[in-house]
C-alpha positions in Angstrom: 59.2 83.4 -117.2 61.9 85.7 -117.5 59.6 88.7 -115.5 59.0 86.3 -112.6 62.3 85.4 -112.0 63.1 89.0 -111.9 60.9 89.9 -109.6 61.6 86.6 -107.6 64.6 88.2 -106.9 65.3 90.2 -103.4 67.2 93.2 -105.4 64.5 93.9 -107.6 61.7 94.0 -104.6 63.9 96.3 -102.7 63.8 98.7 -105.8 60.1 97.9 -106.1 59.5 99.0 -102.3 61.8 101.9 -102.3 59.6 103.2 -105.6 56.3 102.5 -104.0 57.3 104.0 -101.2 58.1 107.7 -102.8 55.6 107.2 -105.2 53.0 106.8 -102.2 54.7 109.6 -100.4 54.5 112.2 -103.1 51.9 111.4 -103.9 49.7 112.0 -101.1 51.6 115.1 -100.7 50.9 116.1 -104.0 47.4 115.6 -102.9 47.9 117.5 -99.9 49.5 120.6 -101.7 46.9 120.9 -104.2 44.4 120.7 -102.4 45.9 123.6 -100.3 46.8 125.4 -102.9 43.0 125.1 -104.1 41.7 126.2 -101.2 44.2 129.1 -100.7 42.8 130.3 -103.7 39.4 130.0 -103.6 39.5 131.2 -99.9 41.8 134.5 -101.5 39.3 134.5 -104.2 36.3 134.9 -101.5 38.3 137.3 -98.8 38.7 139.5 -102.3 35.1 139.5 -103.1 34.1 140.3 -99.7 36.5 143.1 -99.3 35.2 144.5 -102.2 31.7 144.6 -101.4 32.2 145.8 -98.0 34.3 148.4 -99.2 32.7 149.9 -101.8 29.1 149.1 -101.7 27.9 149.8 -98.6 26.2 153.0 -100.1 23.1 150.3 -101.3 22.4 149.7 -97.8 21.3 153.8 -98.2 17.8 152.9 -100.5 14.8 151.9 -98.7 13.9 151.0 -102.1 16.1 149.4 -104.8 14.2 149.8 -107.5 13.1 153.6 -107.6 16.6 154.3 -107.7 17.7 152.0 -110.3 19.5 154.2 -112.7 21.5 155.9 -109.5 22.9 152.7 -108.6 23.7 151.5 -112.4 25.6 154.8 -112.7 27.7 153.6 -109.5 28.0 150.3 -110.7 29.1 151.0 -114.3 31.5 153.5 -112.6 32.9 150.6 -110.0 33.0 147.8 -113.1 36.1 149.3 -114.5 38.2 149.2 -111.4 37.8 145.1 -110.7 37.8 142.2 -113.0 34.6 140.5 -111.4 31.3 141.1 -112.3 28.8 142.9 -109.9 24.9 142.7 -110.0 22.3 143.9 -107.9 18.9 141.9 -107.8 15.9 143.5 -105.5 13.6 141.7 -103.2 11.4 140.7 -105.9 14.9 138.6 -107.8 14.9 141.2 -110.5 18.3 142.1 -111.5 18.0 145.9 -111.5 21.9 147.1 -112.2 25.1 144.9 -113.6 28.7 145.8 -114.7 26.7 144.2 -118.1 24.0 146.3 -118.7 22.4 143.6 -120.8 21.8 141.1 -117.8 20.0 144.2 -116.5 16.0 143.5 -116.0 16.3 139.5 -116.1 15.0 137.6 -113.3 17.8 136.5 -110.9 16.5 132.9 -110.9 17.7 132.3 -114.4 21.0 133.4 -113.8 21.8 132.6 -110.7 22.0 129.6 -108.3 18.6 130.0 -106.4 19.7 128.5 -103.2 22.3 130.4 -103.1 20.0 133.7 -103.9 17.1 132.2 -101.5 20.1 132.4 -98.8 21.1 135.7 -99.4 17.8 137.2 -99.6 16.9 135.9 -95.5 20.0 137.3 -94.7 22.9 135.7 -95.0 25.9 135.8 -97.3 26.1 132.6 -99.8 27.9 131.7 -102.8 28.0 129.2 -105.5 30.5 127.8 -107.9 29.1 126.8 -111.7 30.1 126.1 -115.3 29.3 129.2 -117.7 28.2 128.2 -120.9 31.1 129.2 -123.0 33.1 126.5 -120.1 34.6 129.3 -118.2 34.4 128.5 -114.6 33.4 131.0 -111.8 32.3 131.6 -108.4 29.3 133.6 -107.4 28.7 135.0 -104.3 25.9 136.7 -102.8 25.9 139.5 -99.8 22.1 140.6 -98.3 21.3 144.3 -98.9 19.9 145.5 -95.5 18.0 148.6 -95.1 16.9 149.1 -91.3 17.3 145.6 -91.1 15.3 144.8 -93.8 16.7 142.8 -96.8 15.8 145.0 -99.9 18.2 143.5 -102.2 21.4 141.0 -103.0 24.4 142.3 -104.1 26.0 139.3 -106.0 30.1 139.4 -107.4 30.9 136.8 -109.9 34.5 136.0 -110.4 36.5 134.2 -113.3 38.2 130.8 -111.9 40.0 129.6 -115.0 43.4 131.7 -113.8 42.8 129.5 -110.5 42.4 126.0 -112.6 45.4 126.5 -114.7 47.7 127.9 -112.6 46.2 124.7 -110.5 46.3 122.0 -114.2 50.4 123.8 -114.0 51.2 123.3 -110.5 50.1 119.1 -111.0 52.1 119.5 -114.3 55.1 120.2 -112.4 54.4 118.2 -110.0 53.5 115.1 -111.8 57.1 115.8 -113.8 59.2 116.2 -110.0 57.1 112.6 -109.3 58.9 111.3 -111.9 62.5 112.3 -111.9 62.5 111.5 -108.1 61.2 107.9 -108.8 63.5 107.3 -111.3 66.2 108.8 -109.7 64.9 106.7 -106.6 64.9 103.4 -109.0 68.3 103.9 -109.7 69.5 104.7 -106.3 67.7 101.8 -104.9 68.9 99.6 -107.5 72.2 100.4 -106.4 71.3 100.4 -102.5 69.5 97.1 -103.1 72.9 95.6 -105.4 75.2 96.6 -102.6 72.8 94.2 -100.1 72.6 91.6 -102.5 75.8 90.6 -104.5 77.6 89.9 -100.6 74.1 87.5 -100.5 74.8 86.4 -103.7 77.9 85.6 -103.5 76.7 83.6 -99.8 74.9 82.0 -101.7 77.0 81.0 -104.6 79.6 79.2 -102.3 76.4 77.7 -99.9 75.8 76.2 -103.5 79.2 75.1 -103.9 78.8 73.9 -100.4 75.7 71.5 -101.2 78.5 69.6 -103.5 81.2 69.2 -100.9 83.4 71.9 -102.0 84.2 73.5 -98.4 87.4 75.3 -99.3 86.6 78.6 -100.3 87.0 81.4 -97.6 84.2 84.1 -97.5 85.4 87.7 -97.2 83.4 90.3 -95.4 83.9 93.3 -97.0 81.7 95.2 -94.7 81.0 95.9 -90.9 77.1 95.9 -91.1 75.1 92.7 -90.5 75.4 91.1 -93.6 79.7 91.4 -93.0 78.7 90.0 -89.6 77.0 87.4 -91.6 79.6 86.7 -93.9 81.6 86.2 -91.4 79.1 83.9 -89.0 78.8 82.1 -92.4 82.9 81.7 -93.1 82.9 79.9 -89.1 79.8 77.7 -90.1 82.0 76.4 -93.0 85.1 76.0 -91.3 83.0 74.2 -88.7 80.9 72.0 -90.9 84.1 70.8 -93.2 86.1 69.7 -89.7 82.7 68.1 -88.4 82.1 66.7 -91.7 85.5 64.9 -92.1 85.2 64.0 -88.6 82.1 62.0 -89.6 84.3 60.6 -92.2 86.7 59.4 -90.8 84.3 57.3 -88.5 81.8 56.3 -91.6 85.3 55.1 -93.3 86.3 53.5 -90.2 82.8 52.2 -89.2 82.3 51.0 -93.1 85.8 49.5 -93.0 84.9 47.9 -89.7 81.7 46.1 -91.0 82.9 45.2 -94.2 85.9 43.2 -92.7 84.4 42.0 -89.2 84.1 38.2 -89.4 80.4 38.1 -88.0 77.4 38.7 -90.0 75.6 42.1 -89.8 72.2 42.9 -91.2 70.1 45.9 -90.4 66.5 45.1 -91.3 64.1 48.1 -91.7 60.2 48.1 -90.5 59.0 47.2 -94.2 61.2 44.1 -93.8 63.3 45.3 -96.5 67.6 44.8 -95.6 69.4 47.9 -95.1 72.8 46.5 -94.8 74.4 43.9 -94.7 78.0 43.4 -94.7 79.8 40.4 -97.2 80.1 38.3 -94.4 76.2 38.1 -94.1 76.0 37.9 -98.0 78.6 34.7 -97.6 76.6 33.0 -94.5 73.0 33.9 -95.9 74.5 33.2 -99.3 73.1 35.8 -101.1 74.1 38.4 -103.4 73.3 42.0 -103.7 70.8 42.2 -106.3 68.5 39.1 -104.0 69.3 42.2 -101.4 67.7 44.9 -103.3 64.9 42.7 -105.0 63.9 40.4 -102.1 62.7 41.4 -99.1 64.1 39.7 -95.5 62.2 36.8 -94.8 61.8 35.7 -98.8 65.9 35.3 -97.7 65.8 34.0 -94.2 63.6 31.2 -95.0 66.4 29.5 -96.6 68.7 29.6 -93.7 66.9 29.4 -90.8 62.6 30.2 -90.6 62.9 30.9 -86.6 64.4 34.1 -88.0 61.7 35.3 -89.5 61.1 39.3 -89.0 57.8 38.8 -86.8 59.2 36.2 -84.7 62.8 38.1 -83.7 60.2 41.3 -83.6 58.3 39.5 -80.8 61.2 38.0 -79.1 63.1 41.3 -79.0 60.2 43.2 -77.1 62.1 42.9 -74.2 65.4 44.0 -75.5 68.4 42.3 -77.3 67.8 38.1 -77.4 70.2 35.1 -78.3 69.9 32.1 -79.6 72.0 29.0 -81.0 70.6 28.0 -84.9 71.6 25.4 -87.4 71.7 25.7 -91.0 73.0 22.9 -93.3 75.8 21.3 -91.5 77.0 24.2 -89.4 75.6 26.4 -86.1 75.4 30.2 -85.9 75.4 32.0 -82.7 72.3 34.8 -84.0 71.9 37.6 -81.9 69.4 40.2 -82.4 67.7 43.8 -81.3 65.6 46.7 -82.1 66.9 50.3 -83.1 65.1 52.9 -82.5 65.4 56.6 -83.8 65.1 59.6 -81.7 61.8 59.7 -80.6 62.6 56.0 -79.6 60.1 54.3 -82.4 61.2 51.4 -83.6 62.6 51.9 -87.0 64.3 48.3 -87.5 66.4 45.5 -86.1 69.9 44.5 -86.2 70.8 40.9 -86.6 74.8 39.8 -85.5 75.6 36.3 -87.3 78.4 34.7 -86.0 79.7 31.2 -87.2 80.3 28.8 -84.7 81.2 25.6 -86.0 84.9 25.4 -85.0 84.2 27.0 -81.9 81.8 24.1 -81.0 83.9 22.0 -82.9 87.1 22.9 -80.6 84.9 22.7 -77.1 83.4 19.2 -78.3 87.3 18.1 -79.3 88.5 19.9 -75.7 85.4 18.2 -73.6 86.8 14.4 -75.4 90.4 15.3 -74.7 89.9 15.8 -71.3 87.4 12.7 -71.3 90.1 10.9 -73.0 92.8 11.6 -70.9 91.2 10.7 -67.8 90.0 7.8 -69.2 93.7 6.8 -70.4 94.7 7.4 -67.3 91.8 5.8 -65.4 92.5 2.3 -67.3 96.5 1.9 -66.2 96.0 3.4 -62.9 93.3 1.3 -62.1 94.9 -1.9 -62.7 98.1 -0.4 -60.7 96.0 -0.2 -57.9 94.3 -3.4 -58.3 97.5 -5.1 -58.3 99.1 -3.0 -55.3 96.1 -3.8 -53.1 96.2 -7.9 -54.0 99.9 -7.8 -53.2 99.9 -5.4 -50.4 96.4 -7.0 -48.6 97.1 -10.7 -49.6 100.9 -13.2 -48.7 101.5 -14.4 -51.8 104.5 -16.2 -51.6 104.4 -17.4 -55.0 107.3 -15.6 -56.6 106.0 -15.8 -60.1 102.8 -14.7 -59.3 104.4 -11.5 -57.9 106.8 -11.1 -60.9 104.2 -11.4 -63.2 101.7 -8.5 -61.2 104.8 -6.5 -61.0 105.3 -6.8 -64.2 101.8 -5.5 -65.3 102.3 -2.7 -62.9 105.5 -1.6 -64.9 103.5 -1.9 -68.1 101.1 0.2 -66.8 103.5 2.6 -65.8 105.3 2.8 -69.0 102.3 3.5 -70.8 100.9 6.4 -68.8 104.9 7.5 -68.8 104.3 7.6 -72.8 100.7 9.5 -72.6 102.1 11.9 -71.1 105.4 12.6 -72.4 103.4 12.5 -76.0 101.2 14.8 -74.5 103.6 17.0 -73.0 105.1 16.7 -76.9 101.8 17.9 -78.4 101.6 21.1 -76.0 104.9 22.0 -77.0 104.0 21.7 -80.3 100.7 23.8 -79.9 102.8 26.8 -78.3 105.8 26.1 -80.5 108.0 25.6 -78.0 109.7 22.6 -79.4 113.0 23.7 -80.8 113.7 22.0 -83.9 117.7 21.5 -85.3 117.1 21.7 -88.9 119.9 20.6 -90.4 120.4 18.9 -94.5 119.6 14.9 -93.6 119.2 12.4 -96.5 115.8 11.4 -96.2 116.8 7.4 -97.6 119.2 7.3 -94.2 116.4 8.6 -92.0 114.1 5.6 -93.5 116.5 3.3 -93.3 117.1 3.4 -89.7 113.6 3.3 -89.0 112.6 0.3 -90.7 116.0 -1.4 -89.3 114.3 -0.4 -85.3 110.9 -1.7 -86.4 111.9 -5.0 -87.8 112.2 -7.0 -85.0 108.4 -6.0 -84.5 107.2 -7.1 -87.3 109.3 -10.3 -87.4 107.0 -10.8 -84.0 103.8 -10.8 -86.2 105.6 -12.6 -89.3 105.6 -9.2 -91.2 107.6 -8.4 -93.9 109.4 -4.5 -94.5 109.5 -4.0 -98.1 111.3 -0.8 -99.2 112.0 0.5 -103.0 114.9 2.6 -102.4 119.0 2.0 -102.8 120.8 2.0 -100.0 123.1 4.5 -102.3 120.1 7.0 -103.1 120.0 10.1 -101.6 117.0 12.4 -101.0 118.4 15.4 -99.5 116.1 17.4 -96.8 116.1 20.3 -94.4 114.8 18.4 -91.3 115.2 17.4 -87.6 116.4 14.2 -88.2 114.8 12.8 -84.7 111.7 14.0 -85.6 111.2 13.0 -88.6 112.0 10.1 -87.5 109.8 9.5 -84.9 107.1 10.0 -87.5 108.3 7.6 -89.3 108.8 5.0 -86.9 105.1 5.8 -85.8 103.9 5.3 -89.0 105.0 1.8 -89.5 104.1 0.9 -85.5 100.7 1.8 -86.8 100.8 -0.3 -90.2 102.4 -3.5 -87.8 99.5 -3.1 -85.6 96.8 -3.0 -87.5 97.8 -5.5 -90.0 97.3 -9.1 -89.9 99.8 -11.7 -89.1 102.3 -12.5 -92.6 101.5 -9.5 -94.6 103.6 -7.2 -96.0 104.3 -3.5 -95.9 105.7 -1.8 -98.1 107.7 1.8 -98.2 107.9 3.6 -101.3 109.8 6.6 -101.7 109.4 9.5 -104.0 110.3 12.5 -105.9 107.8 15.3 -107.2 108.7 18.5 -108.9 110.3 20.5 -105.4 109.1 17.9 -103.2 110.2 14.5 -102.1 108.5 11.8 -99.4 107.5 8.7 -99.0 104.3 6.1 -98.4 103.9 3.7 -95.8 101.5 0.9 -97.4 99.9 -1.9 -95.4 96.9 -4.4 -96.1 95.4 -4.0 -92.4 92.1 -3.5 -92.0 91.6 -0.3 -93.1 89.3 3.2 -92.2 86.1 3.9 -93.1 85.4 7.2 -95.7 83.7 8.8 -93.1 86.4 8.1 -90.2 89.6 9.3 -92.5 88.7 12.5 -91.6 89.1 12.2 -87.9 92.3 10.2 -87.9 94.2 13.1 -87.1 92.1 14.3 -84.1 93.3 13.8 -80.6 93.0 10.7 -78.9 90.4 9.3 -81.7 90.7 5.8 -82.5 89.1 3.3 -85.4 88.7 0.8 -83.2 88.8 1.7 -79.8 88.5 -1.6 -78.2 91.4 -2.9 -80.3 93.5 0.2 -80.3 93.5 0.2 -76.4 94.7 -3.7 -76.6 97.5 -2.9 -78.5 98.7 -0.1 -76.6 98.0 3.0 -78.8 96.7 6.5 -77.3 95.6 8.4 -80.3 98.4 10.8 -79.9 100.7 9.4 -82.7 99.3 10.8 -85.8 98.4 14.1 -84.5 102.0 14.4 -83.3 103.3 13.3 -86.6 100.9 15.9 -88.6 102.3 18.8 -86.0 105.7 17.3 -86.9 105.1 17.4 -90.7 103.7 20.9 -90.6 106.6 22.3 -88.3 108.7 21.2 -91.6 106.3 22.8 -94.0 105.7 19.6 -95.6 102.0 17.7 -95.5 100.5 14.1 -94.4 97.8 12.6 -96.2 96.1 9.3 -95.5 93.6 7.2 -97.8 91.6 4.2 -96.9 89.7 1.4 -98.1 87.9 -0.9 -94.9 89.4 -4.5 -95.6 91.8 -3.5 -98.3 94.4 -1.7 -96.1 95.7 1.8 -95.7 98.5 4.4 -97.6 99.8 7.1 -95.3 101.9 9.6 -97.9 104.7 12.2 -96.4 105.5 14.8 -98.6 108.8 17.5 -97.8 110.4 20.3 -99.2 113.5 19.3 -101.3 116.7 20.7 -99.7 118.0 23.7 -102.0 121.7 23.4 -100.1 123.2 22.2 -103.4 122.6 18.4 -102.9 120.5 16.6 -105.7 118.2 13.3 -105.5 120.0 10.8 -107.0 118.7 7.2 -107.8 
């Protein structure tokens, strides 16, 4: 393992190809030389040999007949072998060796001792020669020179020299070589080891802070200690860094802003992915769909869906969004979602998912229904009085009536009328001031008994009409001390007991209770009338909604009072409850903030 990551590494393969490279070189010069060398040798050998023979025995060339003078030309022979180191015979035309420097070879046939080819070739002619193995190992070469007479070969003159000085001075030469080889690869290894470090500790080190890098870790500078391409590198590397940290905190910035974005938007965002498994989706999906994350990462998208609305499901949105982005209006349990929906695709524009955007709707249809019935409302309270003004006009302007009773009586009607759409609108004008707080309240410490008081004193002439009876629980010495416009407080007031006298029967009772409750202090307005329904206590506070309509109109009431009294309440940071039984009556409770000017309830 160790071996192969070694050679796995770039320093130790430029070593490698540095050493096969001078390894490959010498040695195919080595091949080269010696093989010169050899050749120079042999071919000095040869040049020797024929110098010799063309020197110094040209005098055979004299004898028509080699053999009858036999012992003339061993004399010469014997007299030449001690001047050169190679051996010299002479063989006549019948291959009979007839003189040598070795007498003892003398009178053997040439064809035992010598190559025949190479003695066929001399004898038509021609020089040959022929390089063998003697049987004591010692190399030679043989070479073979025709001996003409008249041109007539009589004989061969053949020179056999000794090769082993050739072949070890040959064995020495790849000795020496084979030794050079190896000091110039080693010394090659080590300078390529070296030239191969000084490439790759600037790559290592490259790649030691790319590593760092990978982790996020963009704050180490990269210093190019060189001017070659890997300094240009280092430094083309030390931009890339500097570039990739600014464009990766750029991207961020905008993932923080985008995430911080989607987790807080108000509508519901879900990115659904082709294998109908959810992406995203941000917690106010989870709250609408009303799911957590764990049904996220263990169910898929419709197994959710179903629950809130099945027209959702992936294949139907898939289908309907073919065309681009699509809208619709849903229900699910008591409340509508505005859903909108649309493919995303990636950059080779293939659908890769869609994005669902969720958005609650309920007070938003809640406030157009409750705008579309105030405006109904109004124009219906205003219908009713302005009607009958007309009416009345037209009889008295289009007919003499010259009873003067009769007149009174429709100009009295017309002034009714007049007041009330005088008081629809000046409580509405009250209610939009309100709404865009532009009713300037003068808070000032009131005590809350003295407010009541006065009320119940204006109201009891009223109720005296119906045989009513005002029954309060307080002291005309108490004192409940509060922070509070004093008119407007009691104006609620005095609209909460117009509404008990109203809708009460004829000799009952109300009663007015006041209390006191930890920082708080208020009071109840208690009837017997006829009471709300559960499902109508709700609405009592809503614009222009009455119990009973018919009744309500008769009586004079718009359906302004309580939400004035509510805005009232609120303005003062106090609250207004109501509860209701049908037949058994109705308890309206007003609840304020102690004073904390120094004054104490006292009974």
């Amino acid at each position: 393992m160790r071996i192969r990551n070694i050679w796995n590494s770039i320093r130790w393969r430029i070593v490698l190809i540095y050493f096969l490279l001078i390894f490959i070189a010498m040695t195919i010069t080595g091949v080269l030389i010696m093989s010169a060398l050899e050749s120079y040798q042999m071919q000095s050998t040869r040049s020797n040999i024929s110098k010799i023979v063309k020197e110094n025995f040209q005098f055979l060339q004299s004898y028509s007949n080699l053999a009858e003078n036999q012992s003339k030309i061993q004399q010469d022979i014997s007299a030449w072998a001690g001047t050169i180191s190679e051996e010299i015979f002479v063989v006549d035309n019948k291959l009979v060796i007839i003189a040598a420097s070795k007498q003892d070879h003398v009178g053997q046939s040439g064809t035992a001792l010598f190559d025949q080819t190479a003695l066929a070739g001399a004898l038509n002619g021609r020089s040959a020669e022929a390089d063998s193995v003697l049987a004591s190992g010692i190399p030679i070469k043989s070479m073979f020179f025709p001996i003409k007479y008249q041109n007539n070969v009589t004989g061969v003159v053949c020179l056999r020299a000794d090769l082993s000085d050739i072949y070890q001075m040959q064995e020495k030469s790849k000795a020496i070589f084979l030794r050079a080889m190896l000091i110039a690869l080693f010394i090659t290894v080590i300078l390529g080891f070296f030239i191969a470090r000084s490439i790759t500790i600037p790559i290592n080190e490259l790649t030691a802070k790319a590593e760092r890098m990978s982790t996020g870790d963009f704050s180490q500078a990269i210093n190019a200690k060189s001017d070659d391409e890997i300094g240009r590198l280092a430094e083309m590397f030390d931009l890339l860094r500097e570039k990739l940290d600014f464009t990766l905190q750029e991207i961020s910035n905008e993932k923080s802003k985008l995430e911080t974005i989607v987790q807080h938007m108000a509508d519901g965002l879900l990115a659904i992915g082709m294998d109908r498994r959810i992406v995203l989706a941000n917690p106010a999906a989870m709250r609408m769909l009303m799911i957590g994350q764990r049904s996220i990462e263990e169910k898929n998208y419709d197994d959710i869906i179903q629950r809130f609305n099945k027209k959702l499901e992936f294949q139907n949105i898939l289908e309907k969004s073919k065309a681009g982005g699509a809208e619709e209006v849903l229900e699910s349990g008591n409340r509508s979602y505005s859903v909108r929906y649309d493919r995303f695709r990636d950059d080779n524009n293939e659908d890769i998912g869609i994005i669902l955007l969720i958005r609650d709707i309920t007070e938003q249809q809640k406030l157009e229904t409750m705008q579309r019935d105030f405006v109904a409302n109004v124009s219906h309270e205003l219908k009713t009085p302005l009607t009958t003004i007309k009416g009345y006009t037209e009889t008295l302007l289009e007919h003499e009536i010259e009873d003067l009773s009769t007149i009174r009586n429709f100009l009295n009607v017309i002034d009714a009328e007049t007041d009330r759409m005088n008081r629809l609108v000046r409580e509405l004008l009250q209610l939009s001031k309100l709404d865009n707080q532009q009713e300037r309240l003068t808070k000032k410490e009131s005590n809350l008994i003295t407010i009541i008081h006065s009320a119940v004193t204006k109201m009891e002439l009223t109720a005296s009409a119906k045989s009513q009876t005002l029954v309060s629980d307080y002291s005309a010495s108490a004192r409940l001390p509060v922070l509070v416009d004093r008119d407007r407080i009691e104006q609620v007031v005095l609209n909460l007991l117009s509404n008990a006298i109203k809708y009460s029967l004829n000799d009952t009772t109300i009663r007015i209770e006041t209390f006191v409750e930890g920082i708080d202090v208020g009071f109840r307005v208690i009837d017997n009338g006829i009471g709300i329904s559960t499902n109508e206590i709700n609405r009592v506070f809503e614009r222009f909604y009455r119990v009973d309509k018919a009744r309500s109109r008769d009586l004079g009431g718009t359906g302004l009072g309580l939400p004035i009294a509510r805005q009232i309440i609120e303005e003062h940071s106090g609250t207004i409850e109501l509860t209701s039984q049908v037949g058994e009556g109705t308890t309206v409770t007003v609840r304020l903030p102690l004073s904390q000017l120094g004054s104490n309830p006292l009974g």
